[in-house]
C-alpha positions, 0 to 999 in steps of 0.5 A: 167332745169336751170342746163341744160341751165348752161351746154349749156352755159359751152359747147358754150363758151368752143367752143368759145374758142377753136375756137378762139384759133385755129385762134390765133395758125393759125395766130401765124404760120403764123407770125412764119414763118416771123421770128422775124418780128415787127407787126403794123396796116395798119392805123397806118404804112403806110401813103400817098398811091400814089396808095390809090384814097380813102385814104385807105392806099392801096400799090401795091405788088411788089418790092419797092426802099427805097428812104428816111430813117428817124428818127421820132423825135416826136416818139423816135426809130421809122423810116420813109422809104419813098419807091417807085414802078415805078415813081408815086407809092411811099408811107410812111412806120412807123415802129419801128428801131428795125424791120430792125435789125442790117443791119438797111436800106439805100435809095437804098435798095429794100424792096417786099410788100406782101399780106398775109391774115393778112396784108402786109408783107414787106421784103428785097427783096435780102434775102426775110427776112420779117422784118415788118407786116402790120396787117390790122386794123380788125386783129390788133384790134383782137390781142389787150388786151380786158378786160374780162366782168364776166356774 
């Protein structure tokens, strides 16, 4: 009986795991095809949501103007772009300097958010070139290292 119970719990965590993987390899396809993008969490990248009432972070889809690009000294190679959508809807973007590449941004530029089921997406509008993703905290969460307990 107990070898029973022993296979049992071999064929569930197998399952488990299989179905786990086939997320991560949805995921990683999905994030494939956004090129050589950064990755970051809604909680830790997008800061003072003029269209976020509750304080939930919330961007609007569409096209935005860069307004502002600026170094964050107390985070080394990280950058601040304030952009805007229409007059009142302007937030905070944090991302590491390295996910707009060598073409970097300039106030002026116009960047497209995007909603994907991971996140926001965020690229030049111009190219459509995605260069940053905005995971959701429940997914970044879900990508993070845990360490494995032994039974």
């Amino acid at each position: 009986m107990a070898l029973s119970s022993l296979r049992i719990a071999c064929l569930v965590v197998a399952g488990l795991t299989t179905a786990a993987a086939s997320q991560a390899e949805s995921f990683a396809s999905s994030a494939s095809s956004a090129g050589s993008a950064s990755v970051g969490s809604l909680s830790d990248s997008i800061k003072g949501s003029s269209n976020a009432s509750s304080g939930d972070n919330k961007v609007a889809e569409g096209d935005y103007k860069v307004i502002e690009v600026a170094a964050l000294p107390e985070r080394p190679g990280m950058l601040r772009l304030t952009l805007r959508q229409g007059e009142h809807n302007e937030f905070l973007l944090e991302l590491p300097q390295q996910a707009l590449g060598a073409r970097g941004a300039a106030a002026g530029d116009t960047v497209s958010a995007r909603y994907r089921p991971y996140g926001i997406e965020f690229a030049r509008a111009d190219t459509r070139e995605t260069f940053f993703l905005v995971l959701t905290d429940d997914w970044r969460r879900e990508l993070d290292a845990h360490p494995v307990a032994t039974l």
